[in-house]
N, C-alpha and C positions, 0 to 999 in steps of 0.2 A: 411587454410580451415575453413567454415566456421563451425557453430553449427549445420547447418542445412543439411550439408552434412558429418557431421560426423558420425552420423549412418549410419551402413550398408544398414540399412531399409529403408532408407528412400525415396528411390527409388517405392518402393511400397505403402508406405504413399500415398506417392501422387498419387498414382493409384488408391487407395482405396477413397482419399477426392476428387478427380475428377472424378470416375468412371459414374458418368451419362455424364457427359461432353466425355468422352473417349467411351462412347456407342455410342452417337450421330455421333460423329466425321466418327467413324469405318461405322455405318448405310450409312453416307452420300458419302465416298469415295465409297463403293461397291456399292451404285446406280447409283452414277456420272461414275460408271469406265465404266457399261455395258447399261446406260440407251439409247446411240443410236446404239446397234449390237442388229440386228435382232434376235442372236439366246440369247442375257443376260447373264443369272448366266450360262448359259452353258457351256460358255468359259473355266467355272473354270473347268470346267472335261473336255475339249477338249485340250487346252492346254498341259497338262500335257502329255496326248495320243498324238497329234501331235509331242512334243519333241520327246520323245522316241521314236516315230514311226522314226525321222528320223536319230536321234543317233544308233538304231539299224538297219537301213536301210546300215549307212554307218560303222559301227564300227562291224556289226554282218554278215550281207549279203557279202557286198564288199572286206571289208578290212579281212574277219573273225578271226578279235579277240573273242577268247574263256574263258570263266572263268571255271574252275577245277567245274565238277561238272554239265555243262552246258550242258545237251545232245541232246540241240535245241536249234534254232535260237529264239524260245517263252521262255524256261528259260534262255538264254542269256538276253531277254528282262525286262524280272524278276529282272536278278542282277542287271541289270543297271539299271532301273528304281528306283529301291531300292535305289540308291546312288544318283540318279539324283532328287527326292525331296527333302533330302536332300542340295544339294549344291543351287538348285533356292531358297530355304528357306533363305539360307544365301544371294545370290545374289540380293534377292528382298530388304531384310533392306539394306544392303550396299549399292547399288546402290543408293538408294535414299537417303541414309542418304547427301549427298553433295548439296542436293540444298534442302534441307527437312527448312532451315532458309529460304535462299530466295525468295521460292515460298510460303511462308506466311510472306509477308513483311509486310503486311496489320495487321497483328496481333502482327507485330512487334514495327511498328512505330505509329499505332493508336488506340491503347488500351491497358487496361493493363490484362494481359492474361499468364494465366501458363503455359510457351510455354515448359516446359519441358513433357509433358502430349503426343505433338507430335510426339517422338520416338517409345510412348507406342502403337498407333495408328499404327503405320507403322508395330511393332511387333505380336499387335494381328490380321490387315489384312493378314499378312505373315503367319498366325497361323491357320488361317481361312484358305486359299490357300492350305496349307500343309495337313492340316485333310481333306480335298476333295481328292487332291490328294493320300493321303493314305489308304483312305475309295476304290477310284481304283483300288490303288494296291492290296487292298486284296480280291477285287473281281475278277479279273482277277488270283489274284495265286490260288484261288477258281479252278477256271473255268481251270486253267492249270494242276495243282498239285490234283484236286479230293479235296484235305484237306484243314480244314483252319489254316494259317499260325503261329501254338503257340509262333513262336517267338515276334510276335506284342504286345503281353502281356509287352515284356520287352522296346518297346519302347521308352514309358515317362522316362524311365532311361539313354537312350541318347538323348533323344530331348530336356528337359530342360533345364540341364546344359548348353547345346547349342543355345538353346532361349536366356539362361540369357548371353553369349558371346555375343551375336549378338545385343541385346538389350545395352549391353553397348559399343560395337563399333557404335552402331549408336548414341546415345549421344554423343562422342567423337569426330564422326567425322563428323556432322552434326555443332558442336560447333567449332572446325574446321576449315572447309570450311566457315563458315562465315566469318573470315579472311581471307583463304586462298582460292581464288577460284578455283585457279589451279587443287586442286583436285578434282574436278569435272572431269578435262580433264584427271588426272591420275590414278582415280581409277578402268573405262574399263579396263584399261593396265594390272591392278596390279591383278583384278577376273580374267581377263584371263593368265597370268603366275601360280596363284593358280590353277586354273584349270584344267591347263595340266600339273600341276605341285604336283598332285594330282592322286588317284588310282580312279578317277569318271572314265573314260572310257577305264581303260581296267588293268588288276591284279596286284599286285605290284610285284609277281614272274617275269611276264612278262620284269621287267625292269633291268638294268644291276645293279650292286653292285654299283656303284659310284652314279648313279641316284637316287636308292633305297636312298642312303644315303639322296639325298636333298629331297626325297619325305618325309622323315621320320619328317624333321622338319617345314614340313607345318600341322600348327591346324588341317587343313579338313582334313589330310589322318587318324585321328585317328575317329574321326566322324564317316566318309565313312566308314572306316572298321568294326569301331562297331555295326555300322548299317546293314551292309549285315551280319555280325555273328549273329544277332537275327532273321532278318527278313526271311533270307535264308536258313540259316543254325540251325535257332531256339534256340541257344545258349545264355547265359546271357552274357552281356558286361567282360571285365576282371576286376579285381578287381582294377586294378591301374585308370582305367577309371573310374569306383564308387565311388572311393575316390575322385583320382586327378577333374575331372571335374566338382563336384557343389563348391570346392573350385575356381577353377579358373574361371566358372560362374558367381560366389557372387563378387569376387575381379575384373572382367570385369565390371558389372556390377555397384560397388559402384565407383570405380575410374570414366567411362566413365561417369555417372550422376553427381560425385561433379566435374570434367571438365565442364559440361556443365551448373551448377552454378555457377560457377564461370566465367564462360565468356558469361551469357547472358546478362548481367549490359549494357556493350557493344556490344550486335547485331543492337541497333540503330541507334547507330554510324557510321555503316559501309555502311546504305544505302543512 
């Protein structure tokens, strides 16, 4: 390992000696995302409403899965939605992180360019995405619940930590997938086994004891839960979450970034 990744920090170094470059970047993907849809930045609050509209179409209408607590099909909507920005938070870096080298080859093989700075981009557009989305939710639990939600207060106390995951599994495996392309093809497979492998759409009471068990050791069901215990129920995370989480944050994070110094020498190589 090198000197340059042996700080913990150093990850954010770089965010701080790039940060105008990392403005630009972020300015330019959210005007190229929506500059030919008719309705624009709209998307970003549509979106969100149209998932949910149909996750609780079929998970609350149809199928009537019920969360404890739920005494409508609008706070059935609630809890889910609460989880479900959530997990597309994670979804959006992940997903991208597999071709996040290849689709900037240009910046690979014809200049010289901090290509580590493009993870940070991908996490604060997903950051952006989320705080709309949540700004949503709490009008909508406004407009459902009469009150505003005090549990949001405790947010930034599991969203971080969980930023800082997700930011360094995209280093990691954005460094990766430059050798390996395959996972590109493997990692639809592997969000959607977390997924449903996960308490996103529906309680974990609801699941049998052997189940429970594997749900117990997927990252997102501790997320997910944390997240509807404040957002919902207004509660502070548990203490083991407070502790455990900006450690394994900080530690995602330094490892997936000195991964991804250490194998950008060779992303030229490989196109």
């Amino acid at each position: 390992m090198t000197a340059q990744t042996a700080n913990p920090l150093e990850a954010f170094r770089t965010a701080i000696k790039h940060r105008y470059l990392i403005q630009q970047l972020v300015a330019k993907e959210l005007r190229s995302k929506y500059r030919k849809s008719t309705l624009g930045l709209a998307w970003l609050i549509m979106n969100p409403l149209l998932l949910v509209g149909a996750y609780t179409l079929v998970f609350g209408v149809l199928l009537k899965v019920r969360w404890g607590g739920a005494s409508s099909t609008l706070e059935f909507s609630l809890i889910l939605h609460a989880g479900v920005m959530f997990y597309m938070f994670f979804y959006e870096i992940v997903s991208r992180s597999a071709t996040l080298i290849s689709n900037n080859q240009s910046f690979v093989t014809k200049m010289v360019f901090p290509l580590e700075v493009f993870p940070w981009v991908v996490v604060i557009v997903a950051t952006i995405n989320f705080l709309v989305t949540l700004a949503v939710w709490t009008g909508l639990s406004w407009a459902i619940r009469g009150t505003f939600p005090a549990g949001i207060l405790w947010v930034p106390v599991v969203f971080i930590p969980f930023a800082l995951f997700c930011a360094g599994s995209c280093w990691f495996l954005s460094s990766l997938a430059a050798y390996k392309p395959d996972i590109e093809h493997a990692l639809p497979v592997i969000l959607l086994m977390l997924m449903y492998m996960s308490p996103l759409l529906f309680p974990v009471e609801k699941a049998s004891d052997a189940f429970r068990m594997v749900i117990s050791l997927n990252p997102l069901t501790w997320v997910l839960e944390s997240a509807r215990s404040t957002l919902i129920s207004g509660q502070p995370p548990s203490l083991v979450y407070v502790v455990a989480a900006p450690v394994i944050g900080m530690a995602a994070t330094w490892l997936g970034y000195a991964s991804f110094i250490g194998n950008k020498r060779g992303f030229a190589d490989v196109f």
